[in-house]
C-alpha positions as CSV (number, residue, x, y, z in Angstrom):
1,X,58.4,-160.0,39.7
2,X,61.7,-159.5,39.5
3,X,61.9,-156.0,38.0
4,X,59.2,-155.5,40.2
5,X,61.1,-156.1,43.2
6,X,64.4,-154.5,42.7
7,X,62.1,-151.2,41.5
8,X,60.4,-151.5,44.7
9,X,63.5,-152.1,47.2
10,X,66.3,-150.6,45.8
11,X,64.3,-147.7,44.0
12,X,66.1,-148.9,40.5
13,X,64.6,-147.0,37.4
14,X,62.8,-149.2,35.0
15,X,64.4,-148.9,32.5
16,X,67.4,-150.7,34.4
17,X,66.0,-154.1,34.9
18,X,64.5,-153.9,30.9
19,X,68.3,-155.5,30.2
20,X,68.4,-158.5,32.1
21,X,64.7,-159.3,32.6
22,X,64.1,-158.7,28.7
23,X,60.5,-156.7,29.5
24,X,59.4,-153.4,28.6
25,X,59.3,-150.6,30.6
26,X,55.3,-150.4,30.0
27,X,55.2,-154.2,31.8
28,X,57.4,-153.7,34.5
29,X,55.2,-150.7,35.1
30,X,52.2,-152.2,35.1
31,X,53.6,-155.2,37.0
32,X,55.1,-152.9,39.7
33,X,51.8,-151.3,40.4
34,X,50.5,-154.3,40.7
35,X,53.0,-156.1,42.9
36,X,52.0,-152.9,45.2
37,X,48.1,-152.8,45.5
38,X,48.8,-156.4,46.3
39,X,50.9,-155.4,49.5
40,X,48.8,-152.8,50.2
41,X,45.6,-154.9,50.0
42,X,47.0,-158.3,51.8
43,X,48.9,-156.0,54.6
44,X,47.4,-153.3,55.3
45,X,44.8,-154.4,57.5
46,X,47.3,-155.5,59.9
47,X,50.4,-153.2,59.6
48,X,49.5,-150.2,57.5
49,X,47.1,-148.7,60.2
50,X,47.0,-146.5,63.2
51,X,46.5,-148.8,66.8
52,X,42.9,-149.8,67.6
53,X,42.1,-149.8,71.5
54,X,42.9,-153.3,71.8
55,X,46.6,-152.4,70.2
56,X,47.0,-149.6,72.7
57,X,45.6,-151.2,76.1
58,X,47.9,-153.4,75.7
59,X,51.0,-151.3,75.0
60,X,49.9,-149.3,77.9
61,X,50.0,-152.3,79.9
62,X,53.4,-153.7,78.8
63,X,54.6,-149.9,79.7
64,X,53.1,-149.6,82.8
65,X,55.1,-152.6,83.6
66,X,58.2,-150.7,83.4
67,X,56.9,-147.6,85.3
68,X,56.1,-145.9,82.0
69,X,51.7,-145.8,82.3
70,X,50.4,-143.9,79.6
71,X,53.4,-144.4,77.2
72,X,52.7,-145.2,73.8
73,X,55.9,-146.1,72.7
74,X,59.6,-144.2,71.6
75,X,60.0,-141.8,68.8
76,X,63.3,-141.7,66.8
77,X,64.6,-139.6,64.3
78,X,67.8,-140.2,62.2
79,X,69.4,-139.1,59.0
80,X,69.6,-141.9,56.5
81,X,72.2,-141.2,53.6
82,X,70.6,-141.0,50.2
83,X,73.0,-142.3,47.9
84,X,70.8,-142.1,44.7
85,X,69.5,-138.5,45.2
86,X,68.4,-136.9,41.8
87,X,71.5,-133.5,41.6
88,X,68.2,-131.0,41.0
89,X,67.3,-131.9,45.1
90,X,71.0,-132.4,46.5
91,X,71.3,-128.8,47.9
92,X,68.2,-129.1,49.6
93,X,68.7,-132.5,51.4
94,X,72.6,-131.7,52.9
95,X,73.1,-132.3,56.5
96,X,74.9,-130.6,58.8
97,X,78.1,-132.7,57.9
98,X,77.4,-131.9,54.5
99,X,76.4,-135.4,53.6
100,X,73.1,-136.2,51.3
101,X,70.3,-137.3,53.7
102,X,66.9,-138.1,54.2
103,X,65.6,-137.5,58.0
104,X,63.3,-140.3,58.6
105,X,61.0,-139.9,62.0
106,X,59.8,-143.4,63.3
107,X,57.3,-144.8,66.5
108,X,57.7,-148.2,67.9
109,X,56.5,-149.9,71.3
110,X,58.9,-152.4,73.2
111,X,58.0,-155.2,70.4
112,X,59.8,-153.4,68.4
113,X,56.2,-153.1,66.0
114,X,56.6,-150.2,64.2
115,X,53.5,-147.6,64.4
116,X,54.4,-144.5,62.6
117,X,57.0,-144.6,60.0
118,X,57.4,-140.5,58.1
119,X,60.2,-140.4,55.6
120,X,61.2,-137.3,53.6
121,X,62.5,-134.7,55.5
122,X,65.0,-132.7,54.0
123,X,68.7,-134.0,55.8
124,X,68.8,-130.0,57.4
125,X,66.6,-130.4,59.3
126,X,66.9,-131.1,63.4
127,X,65.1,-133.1,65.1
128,X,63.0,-130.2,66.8
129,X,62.0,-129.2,63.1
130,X,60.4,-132.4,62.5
131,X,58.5,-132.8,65.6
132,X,57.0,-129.6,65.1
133,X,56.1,-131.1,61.6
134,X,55.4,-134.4,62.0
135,X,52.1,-135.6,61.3
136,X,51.8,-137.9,64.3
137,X,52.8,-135.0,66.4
138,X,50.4,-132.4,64.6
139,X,47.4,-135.5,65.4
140,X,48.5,-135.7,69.1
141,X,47.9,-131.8,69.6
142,X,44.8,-131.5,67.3
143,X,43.2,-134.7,69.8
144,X,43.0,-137.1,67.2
């Protein structure tokens, strides 16, 4: 679980935890992949999902509280610096300050509960570049 864990949260290689946890990398693999099927099948009823009608009358009614009717929530867009990006993709992700970064594009409503969460963005781009890309923004205009 260990290995598992620190493969998972701080995007460690496998072959790093091996040392201390005394496991192969074919088990940590395998134990990885499971750890995250697990997530995905205990959580993702609840918070891997778009909002059901339920989800959004009531955000709508918490924002029409505060003279916002109709408001789903905030999008935000930030550069996150990648400290452990791979030298073959460190052109491609410079910012404008010449930092390596990762623009990630997020959705939350007044809770605080995030809705949308897109990471992967090259660091270059602006924030006008990823609404015009962002799959919650490419749903909105197709109606979905």
């Amino acid at each position: 679980m260990s290995a598992a864990f620190r493969g998972l949260g701080y995007g460690e290689p496998f072959h790093r935890a091996d040392e201390y946890c005394r496991l192969s990398l074919s088990t940590i693999d395998v134990h990885t992949c499971r750890l995250t099927h697990f997530i995905i099948g205990k959580r993702e009823p609840t918070y891997l999902r778009r909002p059901n009608t339920e989800d959004l009358e009531h955000i709508f009614m918490c924002n029409a509280a505060c003279s916002m009717p109709c408001c789903m929530g905030s999008i935000y867009c930030t550069h996150w610096t990648w400290a452990k990006c791979p030298m073959a993709l460190a052109g491609k992700y410079n910012d404008h300050t010449g930092e390596i970064s990762i623009f990630i594009e997020t959705a939350c409503d007044e809770d605080l509960y995030i809705w949308h969460l897109f990471v992967g963005f090259p660091g270059a781009y602006n924030d006008k570049n990823v609404v015009a890309a962002s799959p919650l923004m490419l749903d909105v205009n197709d109606g979905a």
